[in-house]
C-alpha angles and dihedrals in degrees: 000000000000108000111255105217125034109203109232115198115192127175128173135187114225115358133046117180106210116228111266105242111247107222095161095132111217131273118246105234110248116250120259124183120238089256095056101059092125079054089056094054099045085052095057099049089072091038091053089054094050090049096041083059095049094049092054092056084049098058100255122120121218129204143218120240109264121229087256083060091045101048092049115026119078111253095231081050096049090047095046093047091055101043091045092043084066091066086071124058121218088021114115118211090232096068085053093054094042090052089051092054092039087058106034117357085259091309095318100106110132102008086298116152137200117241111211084247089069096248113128123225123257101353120261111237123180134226124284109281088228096133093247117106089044085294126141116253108247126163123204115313104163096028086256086299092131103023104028089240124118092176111050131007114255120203104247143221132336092330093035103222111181112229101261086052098051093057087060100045111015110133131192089229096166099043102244103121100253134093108228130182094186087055122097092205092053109027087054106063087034084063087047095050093046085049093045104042096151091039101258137049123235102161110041101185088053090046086063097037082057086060100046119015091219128110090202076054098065104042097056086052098057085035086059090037093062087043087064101043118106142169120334122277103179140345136204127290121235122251113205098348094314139097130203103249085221140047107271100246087052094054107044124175082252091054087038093058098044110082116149090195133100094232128036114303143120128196115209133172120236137172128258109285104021113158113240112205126204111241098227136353119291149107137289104253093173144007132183126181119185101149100267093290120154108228113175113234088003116124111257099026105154085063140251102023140204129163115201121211109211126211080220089062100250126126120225117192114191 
């Protein structure tokens, strides 16, 4: 199993340039009937490039699907996950579709299957919320309209809302006047809106910590995330001559703020593959590589090592 977090470590000597704050509120997704769901997929393809662009000015990298996404993940589902990523900024698509394969195998669970309508068959319904089996303990919330249960509340469909959340966050995604958890084009967007609250997404692991309350939990999503990150599709911008060295959402002003060194220096967790960026223009003036293993008093013993010289005089060490 690939790890699901890298630790960075990047510490400078004279300048820091502090993360711009991302304010751009999402986009509702347009409204598609049942019938038009190849029409749904052409549109966000071109959705997914403009805001693949404008992510890049913002700070934030994108990926390509891997080989691994695209093996297992249906490709109306692939293309649904990335295209309804872009209304939230700071969420990567790969945390929706973890989260999808986390809850249902992409809709699979069960020997369920995904009509090109959207619609998954037969529903997924969940086990009784008794509290027995590890489960909470949740009576009745929809009068067993959702989940068939008058009794006790069951987690539905491919994102496997339970009732009450539903109500909060159910969307029409796909315009046809019903709210349908066992539906892609709507369960999708409504996963989405219960991830990015606030409209945008500055922690990702507590944005998935927010959906499941599990730190297992967490830790199989972003697992299954780096499984589905390929190569990259687009990077930040540079402000002034210099560039975040990560991707906006990853260093926030809160991560930023919270050194635990005596010089200037931040840790942060990151994904596989995520892209580090140099701050400023400048030269390698030295590189270690001794595969990432901690060795007291070795050079080099926070792991894998490279010190920037910038034309602006400060020193960056990665």
């Amino acid at each position: 199993m690939r790890p699901a977090l890298w630790l960075i470590d990047i510490c400078w000597c004279r300048h820091w340039l502090e993360p711009r704050a991302d304010t751009q509120a999402p986009r509702r997704r347009p409204h598609h009937p049942r019938h038009a769901a190849a029409r749904v997929v052409r549109a966000g393809r071109d959705r997914r490039a403009a805001a693949s662009a404008s992510g890049a000015a913002a700070g934030q990298a994108t990926f390509n699907p891997s080989e691994a996404a695209i093996d297992d993940i249906p490709p109306l589902l692939l293309e649904l996950y990335i295209d309804t990523a872009t209304l939230c900024p700071g969420l990567p698509w790969q945390i929706v579709a973890g989260i999808g394969k986390v809850e249902s195998n992409h809709g699979r669970h069960g020997g369920a299957s995904l009509r090109l309508d959207g619609r998954v068959l037969p529903p997924i319904i969940g086990i009784r919320l008794d509290g027995t089996n590890d489960t909470a303990t949740i009576a009745d919330t929809d009068d067993g309209r959702l989940d068939g249960d008058p009794v006790w509340d069951r987690a539905v469909g491919p994102f496997q809302f339970i009732p009450s959340s539903w109500a909060i966050f159910g969307v029409d995604g796909n315009g046809d006047g019903i709210k349908d958890p066992h539906n892609v084009f709507d369960a999708i967007p409504a996963a989405v809106a219960h991830l990015c609250p606030t409209g945008a997404v500055s922690d990702v692991e507590a944005a998935i910590f927010s959906y499941n309350h599990s730190h297992s939990y967490v830790t199989a999503v972003l697992e299954w995330a780096a499984t589905y990150t390929g190569p990259l599709a687009a990077s930040g911008g540079v402000v002034a001559g210099y560039a975040l060295p990560l991707p906006a959402h990853l260093l926030t002003e809160a991560i930023a703020s919270r050194s635990h060194h005596d010089y200037p220096a931040i840790d942060v967790a990151v994904p596989p593959g995520t892209p580090i960026h140099a701050m400023v223009t400048g030269t390698v003036a030295t590189a270690i590589g001794d595969r990432g293993i901690y060795e007291p008093g070795v050079s080099g013993r926070c792991g894998n090592t490279i010190i920037l010289s910038g034309i602006d005089g400060t020193t960056f060490t990665y």
